[in-house]
N, C-alpha and C positions, 0 to 999 in steps of 0.2 A: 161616492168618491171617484172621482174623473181615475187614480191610480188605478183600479180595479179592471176597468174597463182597457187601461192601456195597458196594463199586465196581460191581456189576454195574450199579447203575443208573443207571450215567455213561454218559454217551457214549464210542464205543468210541476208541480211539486219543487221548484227551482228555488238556490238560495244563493246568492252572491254577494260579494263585499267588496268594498273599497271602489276606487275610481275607475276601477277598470267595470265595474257592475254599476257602475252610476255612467259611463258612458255608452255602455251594453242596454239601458234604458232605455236612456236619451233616445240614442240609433230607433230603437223599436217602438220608440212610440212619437217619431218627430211631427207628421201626421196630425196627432190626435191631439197633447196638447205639450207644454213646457213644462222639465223637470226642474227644478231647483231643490239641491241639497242644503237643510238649514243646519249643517255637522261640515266637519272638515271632512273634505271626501274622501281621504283615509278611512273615518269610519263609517262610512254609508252603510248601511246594511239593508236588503229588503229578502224576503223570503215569498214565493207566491205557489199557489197550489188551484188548479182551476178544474172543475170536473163538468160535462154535460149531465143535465136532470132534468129528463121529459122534454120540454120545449125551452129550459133556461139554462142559463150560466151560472155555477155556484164557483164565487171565486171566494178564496181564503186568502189576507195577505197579511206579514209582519214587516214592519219597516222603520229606519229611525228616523228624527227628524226630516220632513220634506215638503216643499210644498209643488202640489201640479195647477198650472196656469193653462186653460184652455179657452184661447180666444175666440174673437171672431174670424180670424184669418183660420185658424182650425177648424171652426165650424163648415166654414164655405167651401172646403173642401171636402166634406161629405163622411160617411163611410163609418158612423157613428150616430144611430139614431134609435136610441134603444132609453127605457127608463131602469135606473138601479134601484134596488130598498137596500140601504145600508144598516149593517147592526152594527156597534160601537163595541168591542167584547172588553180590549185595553187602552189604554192611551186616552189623549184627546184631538178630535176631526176638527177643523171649524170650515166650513161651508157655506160659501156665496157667490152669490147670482143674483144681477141686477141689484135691487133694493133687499132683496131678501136674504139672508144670513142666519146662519144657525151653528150653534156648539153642541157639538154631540159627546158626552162622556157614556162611561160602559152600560150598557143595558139599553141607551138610545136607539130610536131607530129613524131612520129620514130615509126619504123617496125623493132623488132625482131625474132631471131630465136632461139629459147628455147630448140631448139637439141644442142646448144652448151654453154662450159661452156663462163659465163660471171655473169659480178658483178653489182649491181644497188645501187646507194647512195640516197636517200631523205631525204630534207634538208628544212627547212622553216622559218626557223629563230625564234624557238620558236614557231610557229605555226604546221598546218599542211599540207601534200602535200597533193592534192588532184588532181588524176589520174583516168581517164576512159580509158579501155581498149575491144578490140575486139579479141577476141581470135579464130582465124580459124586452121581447122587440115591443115595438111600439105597436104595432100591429096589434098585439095581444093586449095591452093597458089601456092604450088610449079611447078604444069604445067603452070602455068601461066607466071614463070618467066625462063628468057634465063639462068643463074646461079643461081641456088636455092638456093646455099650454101652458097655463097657469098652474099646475098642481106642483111643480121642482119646490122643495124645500118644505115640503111637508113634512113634519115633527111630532113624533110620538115618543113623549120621557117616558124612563124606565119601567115610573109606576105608574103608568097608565096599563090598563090591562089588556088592551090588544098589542101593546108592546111586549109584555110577558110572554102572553101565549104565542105571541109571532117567533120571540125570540126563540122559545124552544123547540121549533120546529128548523129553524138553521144548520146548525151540526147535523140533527137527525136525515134530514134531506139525502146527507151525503155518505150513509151509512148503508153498506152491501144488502143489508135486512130489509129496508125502507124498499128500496129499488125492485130486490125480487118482490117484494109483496104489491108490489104493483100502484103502489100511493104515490108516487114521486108527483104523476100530474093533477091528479084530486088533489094534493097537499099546495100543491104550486098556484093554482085555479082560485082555493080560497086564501092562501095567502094574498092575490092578486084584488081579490075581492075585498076582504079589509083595508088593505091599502090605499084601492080608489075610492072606498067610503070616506075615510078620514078626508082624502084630498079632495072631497065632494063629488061623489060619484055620482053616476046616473042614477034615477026616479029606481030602474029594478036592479042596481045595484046595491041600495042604499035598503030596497024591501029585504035584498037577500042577507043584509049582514047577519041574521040570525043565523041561517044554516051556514055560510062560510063560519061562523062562530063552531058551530057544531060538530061540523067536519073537522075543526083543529085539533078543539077537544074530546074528542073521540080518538083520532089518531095518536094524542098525546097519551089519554090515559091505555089504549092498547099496548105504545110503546113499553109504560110501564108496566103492563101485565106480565107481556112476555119477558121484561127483566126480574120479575121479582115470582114464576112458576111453582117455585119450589121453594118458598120463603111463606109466610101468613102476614105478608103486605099489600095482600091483594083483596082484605074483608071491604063490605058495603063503609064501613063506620071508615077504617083505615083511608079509603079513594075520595069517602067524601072530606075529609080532612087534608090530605094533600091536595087535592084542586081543589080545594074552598068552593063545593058545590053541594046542590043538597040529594037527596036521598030521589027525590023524584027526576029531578035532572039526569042522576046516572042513571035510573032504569030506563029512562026515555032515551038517554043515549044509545042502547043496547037493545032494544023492543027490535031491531032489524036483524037483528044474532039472535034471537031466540031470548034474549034475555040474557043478565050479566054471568047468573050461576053459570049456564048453560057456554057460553064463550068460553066460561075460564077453563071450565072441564074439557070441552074439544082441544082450548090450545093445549093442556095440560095431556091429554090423550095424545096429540100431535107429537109433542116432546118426549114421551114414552115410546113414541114409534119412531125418531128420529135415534132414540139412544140403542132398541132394542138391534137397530138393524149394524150401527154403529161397531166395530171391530173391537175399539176399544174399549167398550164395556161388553163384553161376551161374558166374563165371570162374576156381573153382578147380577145378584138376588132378585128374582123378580118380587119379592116382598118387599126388598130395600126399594126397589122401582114403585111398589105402589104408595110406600110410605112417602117415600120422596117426593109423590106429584098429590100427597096430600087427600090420598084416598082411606076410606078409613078401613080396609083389612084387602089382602089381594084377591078374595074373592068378589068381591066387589069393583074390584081395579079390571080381573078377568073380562066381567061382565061387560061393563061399561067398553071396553076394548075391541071384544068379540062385537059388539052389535056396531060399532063405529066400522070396523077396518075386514069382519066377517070372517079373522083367526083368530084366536089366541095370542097373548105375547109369547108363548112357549113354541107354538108353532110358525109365528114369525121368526123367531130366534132361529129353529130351525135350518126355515127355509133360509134365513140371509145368512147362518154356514155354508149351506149345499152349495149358494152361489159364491161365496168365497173362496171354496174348496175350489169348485170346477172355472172359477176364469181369474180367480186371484183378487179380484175387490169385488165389492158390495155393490152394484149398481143406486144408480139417484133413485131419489126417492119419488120423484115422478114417475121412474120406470118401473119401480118395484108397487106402485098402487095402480098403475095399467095394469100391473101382471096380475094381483089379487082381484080388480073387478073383469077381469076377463073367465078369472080361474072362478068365481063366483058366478058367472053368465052363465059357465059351459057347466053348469052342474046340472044335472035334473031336480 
């Protein structure tokens, strides 16, 4: 969606209405291509939210009817040369360029090429379309694909399943967890990967779609782990029924962690040490804590803890009073597992 890309030059999280925001457009994106309000400009509405991730652009936008026209006269002026993967979340997109034309409704996904001219309609019937976009430079896509030039308008429906799995790695992209954990550009890379497979990727692009497959789903079912800790949504039977995978697949997924029991318990140990050190559970139970990460009695919970982190939770606990007492907060938790493998070093 040509919009996305000329939203870039709004302010990020920005929402505007009426003709004074449909002329505040215009201005900012005269450039790039032609807005046209298909509402009385009274009520134009568009909403845009745009975040950096690793080496791409994640733009989020809601807007009411509109369509953007980016000619050739836009093109030859430069200064957009980048390919998008659009997801369809509301509304309806329809999309064309040259001969080729496509209608995206929700859960769609298409891969354009913003080096060339084409036109974008959004349509919602009174409402508003609501489009997520990933914006990679070309630099980054185009080795990747056997015909660069040719791949704009490639179309993945909803239920094709590298549409699914693409789709839920969107929102997650842009989520503070994703980021620190450091997947933003592995996650980007295979997304990038699927993409130019469909659109006819190169010879090792095309061997790799297995592992960019892997790499999805992996990061998808962790997502899930870590939302469901301290829940029993997290059994072998449970994971393979939500991603429709089978039982060898998951442990194959996880052979790099030690295997799956062994993941869920470190993150679960993790979360234990993230609560213990935590202000605001000072007065729970470390029994309630072991039950809660789904360990079966706190001598048990002890153990496993002790051989991870090299205290106890009791003497963590401790020690992340001593530090609140003497400087008033809790230090990160980077800084407090420096302190324990240092305090661990210097021991005889």
């Amino acid at each position: 969606m040509d919009g996305a890309v000329a939203n870039e030059g709004m302010p990020a999280d920005s929402g505007e209405r009426g003709s004074g925001a449909l002329a505040q457009l215009r201005a900012a994106t005269a450039d790039i291509c032609d807005v046209i309000a298909l509402t009385a400009e009274d009520d134009f509405h568009i909403t845009t939210a745009t975040m950096m991730a690793g080496n791409a652009l994640l733009v989020d936008s809601r807007a009411t009817d509109l369509e953007y026209d980016r000619t050739p006269a836009h093109i030859a002026r430069g200064g957009i040369d980048h390919y998008q993967i659009t997801l369809c979340v509301e509304g309806e997109m329809r999309f064309s360029s040259g001969r080729r034309e496509v209608t995206l409704r929700p859960g769609d996904i298409v891969l354009l090429d913003m080096a060339q001219p084409n036109r974008t309609v959004l349509r919602a019937s009174g409402g508003r379309t609501h489009l997520t976009a990933i914006i990679l430079q070309r630099a980054m896509l185009a080795p990747r694909l056997a015909h660069p030039d040719s791949a704009t308008a490639t179309f993945l429906p909803s239920d094709h399943p590298h549409a699914r799995l693409l789709a839920s790695h969107f929102a997650a992209l842009g989520l503070p967890a994703e980021r620190e954990a450091g997947n933003v550009e592995i996650t980007i890379e295979a997304i990038a990967d699927l993409m130019a497979a469909a659109a006819g990727g190169t010879a090792d692009i095309t061997a790799g779609v297995e592992r960019a497959e892997r790499q999805l789903y992996l990061a998808m079912i962790k997502r899930h782990i870590a939302n469901n800790l301290e829940t029993h949504a997290i059994t072998v039977e449970e994971l393979c029924h939500h991603f429709q995978i089978s039982r060898a697949t998951l442990y194959r997924l996880f052979e790099a962690d030690g295997g799956l029991a062994h993941y869920v318990r470190e993150q679960r140990l993790n979360l234990a040490f993230r609560r213990l050190i935590s202000p605001a559970a000072q007065d729970d139970r470390l029994i309630d804590l072991a039950v809660g990460m789904r360990f079966s009695s706190d001598s048990t919970f002890i153990r496993a803890f002790r051989r991870k982190f090299g205290v106890t939770p009791g003497e963590l606990r401790e020690m992340a009073d001593d530090w609140l007492r003497e400087t008033g907060a809790v230090p990160a938790i980077d800084t407090v597992l420096h302190q324990l493998a240092r305090r661990h070093t210097s021991q005889p």
